[in-house]
N, CA, C and O atoms as a GROMACS GRO file, in nm:
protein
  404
    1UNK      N    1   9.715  15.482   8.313
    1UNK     CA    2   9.682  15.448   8.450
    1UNK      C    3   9.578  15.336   8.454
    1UNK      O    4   9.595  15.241   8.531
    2UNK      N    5   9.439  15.344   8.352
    2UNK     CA    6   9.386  15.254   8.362
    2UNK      C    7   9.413  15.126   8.296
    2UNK      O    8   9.327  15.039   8.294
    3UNK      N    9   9.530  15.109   8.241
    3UNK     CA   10   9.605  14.993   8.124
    3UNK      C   11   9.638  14.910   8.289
    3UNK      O   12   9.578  14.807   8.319
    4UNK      N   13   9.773  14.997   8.409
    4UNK     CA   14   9.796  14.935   8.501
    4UNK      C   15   9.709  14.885   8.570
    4UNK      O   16   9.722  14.764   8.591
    5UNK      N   17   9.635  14.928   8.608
    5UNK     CA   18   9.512  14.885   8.698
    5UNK      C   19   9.428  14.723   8.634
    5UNK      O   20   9.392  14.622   8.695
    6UNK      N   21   9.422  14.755   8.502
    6UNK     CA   22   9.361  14.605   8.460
    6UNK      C   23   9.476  14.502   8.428
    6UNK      O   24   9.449  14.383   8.441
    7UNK      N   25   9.590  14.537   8.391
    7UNK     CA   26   9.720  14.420   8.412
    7UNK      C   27   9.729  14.382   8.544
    7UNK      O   28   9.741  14.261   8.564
    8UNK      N   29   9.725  14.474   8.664
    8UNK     CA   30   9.785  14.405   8.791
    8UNK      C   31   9.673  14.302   8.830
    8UNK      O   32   9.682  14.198   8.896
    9UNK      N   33   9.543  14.373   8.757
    9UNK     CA   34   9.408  14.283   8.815
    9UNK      C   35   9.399  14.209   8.717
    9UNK      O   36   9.300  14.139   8.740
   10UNK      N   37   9.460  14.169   8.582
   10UNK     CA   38   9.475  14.060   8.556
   10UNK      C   39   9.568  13.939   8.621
   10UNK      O   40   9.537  13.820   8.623
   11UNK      N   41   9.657  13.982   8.660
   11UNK     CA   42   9.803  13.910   8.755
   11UNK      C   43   9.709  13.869   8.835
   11UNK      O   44   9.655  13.762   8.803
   12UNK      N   45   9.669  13.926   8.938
   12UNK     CA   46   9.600  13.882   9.036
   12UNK      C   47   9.511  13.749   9.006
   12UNK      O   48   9.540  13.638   9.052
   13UNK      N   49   9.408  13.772   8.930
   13UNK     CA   50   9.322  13.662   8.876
   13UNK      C   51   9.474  13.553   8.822
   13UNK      O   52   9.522  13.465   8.894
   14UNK      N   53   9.503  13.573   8.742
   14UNK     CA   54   9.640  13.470   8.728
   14UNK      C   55   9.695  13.394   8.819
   14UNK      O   56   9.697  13.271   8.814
   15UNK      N   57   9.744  13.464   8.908
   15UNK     CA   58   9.753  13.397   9.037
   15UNK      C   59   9.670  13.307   9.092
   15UNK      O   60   9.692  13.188   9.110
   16UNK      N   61   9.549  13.385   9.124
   16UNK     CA   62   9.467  13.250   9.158
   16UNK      C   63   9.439  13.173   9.088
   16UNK      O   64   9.407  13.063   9.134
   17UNK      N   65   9.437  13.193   8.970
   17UNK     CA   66   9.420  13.077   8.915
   17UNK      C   67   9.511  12.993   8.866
   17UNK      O   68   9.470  12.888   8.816
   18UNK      N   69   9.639  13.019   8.868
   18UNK     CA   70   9.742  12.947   8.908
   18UNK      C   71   9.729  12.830   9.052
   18UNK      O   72   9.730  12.707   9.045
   19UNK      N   73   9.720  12.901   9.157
   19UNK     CA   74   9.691  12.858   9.230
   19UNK      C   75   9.596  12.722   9.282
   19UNK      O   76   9.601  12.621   9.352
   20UNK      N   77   9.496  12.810   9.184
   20UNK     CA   78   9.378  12.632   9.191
   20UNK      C   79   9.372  12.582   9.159
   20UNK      O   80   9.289  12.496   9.190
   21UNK      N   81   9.481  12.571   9.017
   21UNK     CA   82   9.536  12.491   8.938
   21UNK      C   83   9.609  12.364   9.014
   21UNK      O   84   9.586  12.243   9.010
   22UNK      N   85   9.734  12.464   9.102
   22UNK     CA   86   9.849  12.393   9.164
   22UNK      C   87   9.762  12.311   9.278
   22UNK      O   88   9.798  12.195   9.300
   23UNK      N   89   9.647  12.367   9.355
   23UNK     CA   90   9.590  12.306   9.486
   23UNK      C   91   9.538  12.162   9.412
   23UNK      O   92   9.547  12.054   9.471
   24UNK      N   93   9.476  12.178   9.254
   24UNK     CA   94   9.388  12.092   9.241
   24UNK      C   95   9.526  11.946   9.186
   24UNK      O   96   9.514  11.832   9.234
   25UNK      N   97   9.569  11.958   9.150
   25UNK     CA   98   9.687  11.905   9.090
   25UNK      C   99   9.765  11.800   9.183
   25UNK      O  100   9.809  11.687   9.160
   26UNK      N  101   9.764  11.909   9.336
   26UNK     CA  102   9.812  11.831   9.435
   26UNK      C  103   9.738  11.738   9.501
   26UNK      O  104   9.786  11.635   9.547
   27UNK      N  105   9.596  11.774   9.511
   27UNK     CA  106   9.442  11.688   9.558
   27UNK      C  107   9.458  11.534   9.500
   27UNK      O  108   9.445  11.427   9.560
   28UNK      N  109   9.499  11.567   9.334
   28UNK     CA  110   9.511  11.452   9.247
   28UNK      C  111   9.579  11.382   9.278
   28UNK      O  112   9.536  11.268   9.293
   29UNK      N  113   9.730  11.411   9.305
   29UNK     CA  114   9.866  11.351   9.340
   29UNK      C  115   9.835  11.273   9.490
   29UNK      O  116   9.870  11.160   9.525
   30UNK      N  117   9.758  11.373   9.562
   30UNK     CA  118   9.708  11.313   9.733
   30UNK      C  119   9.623  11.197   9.720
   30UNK      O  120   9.626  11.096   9.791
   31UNK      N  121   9.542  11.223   9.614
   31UNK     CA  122   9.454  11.079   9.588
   31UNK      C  123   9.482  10.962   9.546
   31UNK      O  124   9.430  10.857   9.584
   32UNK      N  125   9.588  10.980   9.445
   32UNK     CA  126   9.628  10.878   9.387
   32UNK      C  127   9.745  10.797   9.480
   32UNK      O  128   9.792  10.686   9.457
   33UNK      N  129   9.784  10.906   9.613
   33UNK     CA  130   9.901  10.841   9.753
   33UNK      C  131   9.778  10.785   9.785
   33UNK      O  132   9.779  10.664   9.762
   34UNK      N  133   9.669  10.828   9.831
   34UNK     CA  134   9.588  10.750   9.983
   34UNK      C  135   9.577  10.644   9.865
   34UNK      O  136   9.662  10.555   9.873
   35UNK      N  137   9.513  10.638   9.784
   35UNK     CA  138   9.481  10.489   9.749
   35UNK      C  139   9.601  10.365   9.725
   35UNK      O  140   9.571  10.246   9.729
   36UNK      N  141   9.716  10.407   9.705
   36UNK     CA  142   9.844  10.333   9.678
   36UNK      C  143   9.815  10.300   9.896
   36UNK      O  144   9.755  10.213   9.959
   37UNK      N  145   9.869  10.382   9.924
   37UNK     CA  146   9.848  10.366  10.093
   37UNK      C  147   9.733  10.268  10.121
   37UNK      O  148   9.756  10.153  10.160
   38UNK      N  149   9.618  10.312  10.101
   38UNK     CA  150   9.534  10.236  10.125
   38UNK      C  151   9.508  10.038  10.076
   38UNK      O  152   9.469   9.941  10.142
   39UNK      N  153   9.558  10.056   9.914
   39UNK     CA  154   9.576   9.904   9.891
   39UNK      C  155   9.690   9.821   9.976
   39UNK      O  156   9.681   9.704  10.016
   40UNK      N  157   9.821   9.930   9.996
   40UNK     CA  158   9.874   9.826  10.083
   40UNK      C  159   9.865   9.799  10.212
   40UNK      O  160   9.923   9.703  10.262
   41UNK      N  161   9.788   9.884  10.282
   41UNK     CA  162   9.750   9.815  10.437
   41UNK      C  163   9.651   9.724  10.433
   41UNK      O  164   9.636   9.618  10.493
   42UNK      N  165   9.587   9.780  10.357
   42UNK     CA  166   9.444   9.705  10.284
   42UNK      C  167   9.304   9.756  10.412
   42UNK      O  168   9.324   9.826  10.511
   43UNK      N  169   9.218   9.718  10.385
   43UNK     CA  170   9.076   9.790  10.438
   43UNK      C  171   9.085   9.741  10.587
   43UNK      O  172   9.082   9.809  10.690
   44UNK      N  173   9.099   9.587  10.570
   44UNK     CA  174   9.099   9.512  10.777
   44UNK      C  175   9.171   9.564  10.817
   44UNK      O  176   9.124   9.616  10.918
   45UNK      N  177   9.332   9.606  10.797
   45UNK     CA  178   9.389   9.719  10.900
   45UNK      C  179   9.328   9.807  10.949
   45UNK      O  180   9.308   9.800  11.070
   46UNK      N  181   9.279   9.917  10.876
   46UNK     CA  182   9.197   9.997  10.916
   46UNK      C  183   9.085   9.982  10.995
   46UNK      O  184   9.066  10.056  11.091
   47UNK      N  185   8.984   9.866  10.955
   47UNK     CA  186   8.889   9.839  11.010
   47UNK      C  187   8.883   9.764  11.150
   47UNK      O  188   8.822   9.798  11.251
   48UNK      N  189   8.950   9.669  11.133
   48UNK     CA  190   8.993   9.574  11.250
   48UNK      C  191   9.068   9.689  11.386
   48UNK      O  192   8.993   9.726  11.477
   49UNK      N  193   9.188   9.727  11.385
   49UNK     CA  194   9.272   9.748  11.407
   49UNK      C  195   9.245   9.898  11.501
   49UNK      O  196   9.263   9.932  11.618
   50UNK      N  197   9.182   9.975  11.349
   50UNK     CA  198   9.152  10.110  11.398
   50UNK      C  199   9.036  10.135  11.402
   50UNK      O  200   8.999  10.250  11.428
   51UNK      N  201   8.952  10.040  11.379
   51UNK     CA  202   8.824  10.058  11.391
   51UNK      C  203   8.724  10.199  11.328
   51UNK      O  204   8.643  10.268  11.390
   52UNK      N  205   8.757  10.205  11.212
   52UNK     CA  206   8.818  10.337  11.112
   52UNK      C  207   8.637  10.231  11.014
   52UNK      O  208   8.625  10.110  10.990
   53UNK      N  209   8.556  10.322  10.993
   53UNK     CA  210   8.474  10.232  10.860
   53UNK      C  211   8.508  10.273  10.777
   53UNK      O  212   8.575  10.375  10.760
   54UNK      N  213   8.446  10.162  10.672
   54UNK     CA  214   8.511  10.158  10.552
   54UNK      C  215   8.522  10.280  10.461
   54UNK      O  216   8.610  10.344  10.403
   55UNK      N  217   8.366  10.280  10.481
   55UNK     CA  218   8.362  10.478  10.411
   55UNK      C  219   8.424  10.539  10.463
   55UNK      O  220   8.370  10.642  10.424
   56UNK      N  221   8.536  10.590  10.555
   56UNK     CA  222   8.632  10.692  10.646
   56UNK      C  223   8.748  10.652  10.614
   56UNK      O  224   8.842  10.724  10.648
   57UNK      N  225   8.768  10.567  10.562
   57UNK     CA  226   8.932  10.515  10.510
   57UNK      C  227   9.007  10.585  10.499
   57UNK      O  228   9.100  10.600  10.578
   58UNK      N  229   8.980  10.676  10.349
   58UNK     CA  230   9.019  10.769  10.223
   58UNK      C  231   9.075  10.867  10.347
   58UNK      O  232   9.187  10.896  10.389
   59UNK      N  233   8.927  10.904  10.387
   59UNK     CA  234   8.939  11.046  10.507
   59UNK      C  235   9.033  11.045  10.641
   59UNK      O  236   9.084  11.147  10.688
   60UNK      N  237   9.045  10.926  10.691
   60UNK     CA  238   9.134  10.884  10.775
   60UNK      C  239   9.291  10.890  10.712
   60UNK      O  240   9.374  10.959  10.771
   61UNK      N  241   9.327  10.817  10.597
   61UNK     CA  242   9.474  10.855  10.552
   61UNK      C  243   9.476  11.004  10.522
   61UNK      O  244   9.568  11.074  10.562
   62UNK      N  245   9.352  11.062  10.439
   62UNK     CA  246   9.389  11.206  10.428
   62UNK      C  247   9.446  11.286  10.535
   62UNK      O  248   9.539  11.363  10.511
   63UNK      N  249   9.394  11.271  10.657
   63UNK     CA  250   9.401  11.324  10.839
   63UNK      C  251   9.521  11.276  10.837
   63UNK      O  252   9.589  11.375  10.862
   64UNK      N  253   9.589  11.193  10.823
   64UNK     CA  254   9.720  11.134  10.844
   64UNK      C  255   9.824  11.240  10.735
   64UNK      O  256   9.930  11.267  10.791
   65UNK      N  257   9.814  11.285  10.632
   65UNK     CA  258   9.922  11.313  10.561
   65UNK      C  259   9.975  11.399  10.635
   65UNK      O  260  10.093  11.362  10.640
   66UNK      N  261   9.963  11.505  10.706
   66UNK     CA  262  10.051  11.607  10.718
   66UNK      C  263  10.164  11.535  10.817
   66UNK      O  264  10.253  11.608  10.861
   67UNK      N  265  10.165  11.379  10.857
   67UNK     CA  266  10.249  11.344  10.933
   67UNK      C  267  10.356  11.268  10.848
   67UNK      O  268  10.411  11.162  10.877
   68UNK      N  269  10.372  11.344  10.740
   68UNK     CA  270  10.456  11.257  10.556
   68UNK      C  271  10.419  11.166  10.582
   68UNK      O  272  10.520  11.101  10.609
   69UNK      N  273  10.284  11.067  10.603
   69UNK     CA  274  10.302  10.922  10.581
   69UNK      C  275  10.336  10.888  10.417
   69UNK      O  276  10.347  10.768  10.392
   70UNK      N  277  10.353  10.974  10.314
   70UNK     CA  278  10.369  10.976  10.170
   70UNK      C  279  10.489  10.918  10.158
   70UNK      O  280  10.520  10.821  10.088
   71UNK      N  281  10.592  11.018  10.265
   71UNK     CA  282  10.759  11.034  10.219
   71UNK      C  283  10.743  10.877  10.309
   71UNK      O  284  10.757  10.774  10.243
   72UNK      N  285  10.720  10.869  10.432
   72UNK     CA  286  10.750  10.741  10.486
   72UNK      C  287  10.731  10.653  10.416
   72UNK      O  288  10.817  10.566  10.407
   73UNK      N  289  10.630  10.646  10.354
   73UNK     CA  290  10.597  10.551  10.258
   73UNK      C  291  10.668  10.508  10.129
   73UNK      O  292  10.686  10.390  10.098
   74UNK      N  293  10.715  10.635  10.042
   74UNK     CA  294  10.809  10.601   9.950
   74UNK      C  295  10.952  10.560  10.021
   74UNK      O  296  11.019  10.472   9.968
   75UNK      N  297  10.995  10.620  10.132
   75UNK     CA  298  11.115  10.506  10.239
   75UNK      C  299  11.074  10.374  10.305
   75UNK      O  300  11.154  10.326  10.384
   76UNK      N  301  10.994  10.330  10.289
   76UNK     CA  302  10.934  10.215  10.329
   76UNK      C  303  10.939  10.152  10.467
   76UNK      O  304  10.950  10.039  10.514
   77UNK      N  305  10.925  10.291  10.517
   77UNK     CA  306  10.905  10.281  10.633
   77UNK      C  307  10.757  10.233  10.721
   77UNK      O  308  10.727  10.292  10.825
   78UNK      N  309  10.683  10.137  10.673
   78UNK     CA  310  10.583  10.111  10.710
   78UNK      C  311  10.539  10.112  10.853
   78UNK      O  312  10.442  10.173  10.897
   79UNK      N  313  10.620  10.038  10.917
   79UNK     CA  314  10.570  10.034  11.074
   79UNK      C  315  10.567  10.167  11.132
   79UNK      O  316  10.461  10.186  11.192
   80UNK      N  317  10.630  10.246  11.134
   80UNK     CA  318  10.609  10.379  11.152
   80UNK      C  319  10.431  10.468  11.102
   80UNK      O  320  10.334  10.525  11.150
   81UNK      N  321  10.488  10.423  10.986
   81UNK     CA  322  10.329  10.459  10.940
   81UNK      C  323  10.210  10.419  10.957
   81UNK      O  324  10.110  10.473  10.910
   82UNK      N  325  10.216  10.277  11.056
   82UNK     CA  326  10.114  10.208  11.135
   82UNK      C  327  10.115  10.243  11.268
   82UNK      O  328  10.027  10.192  11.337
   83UNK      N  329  10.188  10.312  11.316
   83UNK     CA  330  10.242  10.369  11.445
   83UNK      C  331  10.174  10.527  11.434
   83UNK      O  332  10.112  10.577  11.528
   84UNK      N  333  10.193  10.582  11.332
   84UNK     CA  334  10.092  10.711  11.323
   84UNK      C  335   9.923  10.658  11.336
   84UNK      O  336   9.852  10.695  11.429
   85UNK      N  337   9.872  10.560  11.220
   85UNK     CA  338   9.795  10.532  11.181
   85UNK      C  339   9.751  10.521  11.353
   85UNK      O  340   9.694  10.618  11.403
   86UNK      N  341   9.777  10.418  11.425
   86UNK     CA  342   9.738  10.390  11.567
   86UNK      C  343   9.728  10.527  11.626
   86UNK      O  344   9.616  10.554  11.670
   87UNK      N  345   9.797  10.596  11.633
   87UNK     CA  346   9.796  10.717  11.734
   87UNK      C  347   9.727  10.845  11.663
   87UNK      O  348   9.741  10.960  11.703
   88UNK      N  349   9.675  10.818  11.589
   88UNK     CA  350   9.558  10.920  11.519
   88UNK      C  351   9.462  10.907  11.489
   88UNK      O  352   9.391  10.997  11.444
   89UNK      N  353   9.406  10.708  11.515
   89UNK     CA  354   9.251  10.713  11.518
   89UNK      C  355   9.182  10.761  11.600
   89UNK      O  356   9.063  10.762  11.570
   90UNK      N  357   9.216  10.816  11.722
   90UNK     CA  358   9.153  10.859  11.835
   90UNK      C  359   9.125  11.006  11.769
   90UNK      O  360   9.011  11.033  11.732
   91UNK      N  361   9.202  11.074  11.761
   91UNK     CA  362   9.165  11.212  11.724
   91UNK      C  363   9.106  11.205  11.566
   91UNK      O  364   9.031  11.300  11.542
   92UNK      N  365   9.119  11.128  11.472
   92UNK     CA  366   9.019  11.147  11.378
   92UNK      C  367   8.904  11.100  11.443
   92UNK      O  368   8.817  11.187  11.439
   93UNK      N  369   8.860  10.980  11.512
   93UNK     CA  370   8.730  10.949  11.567
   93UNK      C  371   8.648  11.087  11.588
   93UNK      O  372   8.541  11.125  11.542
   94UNK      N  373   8.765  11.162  11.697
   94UNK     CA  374   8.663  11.278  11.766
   94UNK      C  375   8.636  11.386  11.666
   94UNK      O  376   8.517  11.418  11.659
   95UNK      N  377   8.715  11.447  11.588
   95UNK     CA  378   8.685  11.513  11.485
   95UNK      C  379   8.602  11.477  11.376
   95UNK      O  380   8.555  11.567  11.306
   96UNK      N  381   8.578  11.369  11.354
   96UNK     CA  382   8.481  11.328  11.254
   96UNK      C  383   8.352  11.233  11.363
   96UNK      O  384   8.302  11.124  11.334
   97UNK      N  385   8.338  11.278  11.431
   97UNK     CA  386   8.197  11.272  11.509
   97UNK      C  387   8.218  11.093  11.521
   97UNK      O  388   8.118  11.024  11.539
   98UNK      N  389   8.321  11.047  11.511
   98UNK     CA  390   8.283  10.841  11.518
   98UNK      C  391   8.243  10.803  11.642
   98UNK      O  392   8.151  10.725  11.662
   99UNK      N  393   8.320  10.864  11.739
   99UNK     CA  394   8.304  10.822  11.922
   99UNK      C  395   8.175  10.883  11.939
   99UNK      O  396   8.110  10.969  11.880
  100UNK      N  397   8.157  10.788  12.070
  100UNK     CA  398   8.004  10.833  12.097
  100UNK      C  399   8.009  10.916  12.199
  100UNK      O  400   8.120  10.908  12.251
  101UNK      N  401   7.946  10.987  12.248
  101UNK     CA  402   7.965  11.110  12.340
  101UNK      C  403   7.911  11.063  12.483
  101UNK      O  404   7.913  11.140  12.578
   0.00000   0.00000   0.00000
């Protein structure tokens, strides 16, 4: 009985740590998209455009992924993905404190 008890609570720990394995893995893969993303719009899009600073870049495409700008991106669908980019500086502004109150 106590053999089961420390296998399942080994699984468990396994799991997670499986897990933060797989989260951290994907962080990597996410980083290495925003910056591919990021060289090709390049920084004045952002800055000019979306009025996004420079230090918020990274954090600004991150705010953007869950809208696949990744997959759009490997379809090369760019204007689209400047079409998100536009319609989500407003709500990253307010969530990351940029607008002034």
């Amino acid at each position: 009985m106590i053999f089961t008890i420390l296998v399942s609570g080994n699984r468990k720990k396994d799991g997670k740590l499986k897990n933060l394995l797989d989260e951290d893995m994907q962080n990597k893969i996410n980083q290495k998209n925003i910056q591919i993303i990021r060289n090709h719009f390049q920084d004045g899009f952002f800055i000019k455009t979306n009025h996004i600073p420079k230090e918020k870049i990274n954090s600004f495409i991150e705010h953007c992924l869950p809208k696949n700008i990744i997959y759009l991106f490997d379809q090369g669908r760019h204007l689209e993905i400047m079409d998100i980019f536009i319609s989500e500086c407003n709500n990253f502004k307010q969530i990351s404190h940029l607008t002034k109150h």
